[in-house]
N, C-alpha and C positions, 0 to 999 in steps of 0.2 A: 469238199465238205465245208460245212462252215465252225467255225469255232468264234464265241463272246470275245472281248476285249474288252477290259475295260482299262482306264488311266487314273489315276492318282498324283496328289500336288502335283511340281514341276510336268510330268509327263503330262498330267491334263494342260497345263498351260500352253505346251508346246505344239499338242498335238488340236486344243482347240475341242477336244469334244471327251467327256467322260468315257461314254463305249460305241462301240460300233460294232460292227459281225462281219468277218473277213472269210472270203472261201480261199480255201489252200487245196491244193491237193495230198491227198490220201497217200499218208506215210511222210509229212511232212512234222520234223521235230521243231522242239523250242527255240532253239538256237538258229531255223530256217524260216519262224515264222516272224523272230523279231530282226532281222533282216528284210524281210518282205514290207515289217511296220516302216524301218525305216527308211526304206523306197518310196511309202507312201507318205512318211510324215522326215523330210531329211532332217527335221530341229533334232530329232533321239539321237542321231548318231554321235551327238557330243555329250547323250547323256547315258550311253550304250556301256561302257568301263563301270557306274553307278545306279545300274539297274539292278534291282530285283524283280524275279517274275512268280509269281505263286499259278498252279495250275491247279481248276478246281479246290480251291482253298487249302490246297496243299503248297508247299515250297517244290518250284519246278526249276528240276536244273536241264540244262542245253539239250541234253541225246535222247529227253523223254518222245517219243511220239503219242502227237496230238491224235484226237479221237472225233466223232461229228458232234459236234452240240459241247465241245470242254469249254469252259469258262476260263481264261488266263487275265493275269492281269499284273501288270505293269506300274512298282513304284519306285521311290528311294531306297537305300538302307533305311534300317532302323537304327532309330539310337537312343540310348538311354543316359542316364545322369544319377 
């Protein structure tokens, strides 16, 4: 199935492209797709402890499984002041 990606600050720098559309297989979760990212892109894994992932514009955590056509996406924390 495919699922959107997109990147944000640092993640876009590292990984060089805003989005891209990744096929995973079906019953694959969050926590197995951003593993797969960073097979493909190995710069994340130093940024993998400081990631946030939002799925479909929600806040996505690890054990969700993904769906065909989700939209995730990968940035910093947030921070405020």
């Amino acid at each position: 199935m495919e699922i959107r990606v997109r990147y944000f600050a640092v993640h876009k720098d590292e990984t060089g492209v805003s989005e891209e559309t990744v096929t995973v297989p079906e019953g694959t979760t969050v926590e197995e797709l951003v593993t797969m990212l960073i097979d493909l892109h190995p710069a994340l894994e130093g940024l993998r402890k400081d990631t946030m992932v939002s799925v479909n514009r929600g806040v996505g955590s690890g054990d969700i499984v993904l769906e065909e056509g989700d939209d995730v996406a990968l940035f910093p924390p947030i921070q405020g002041g």
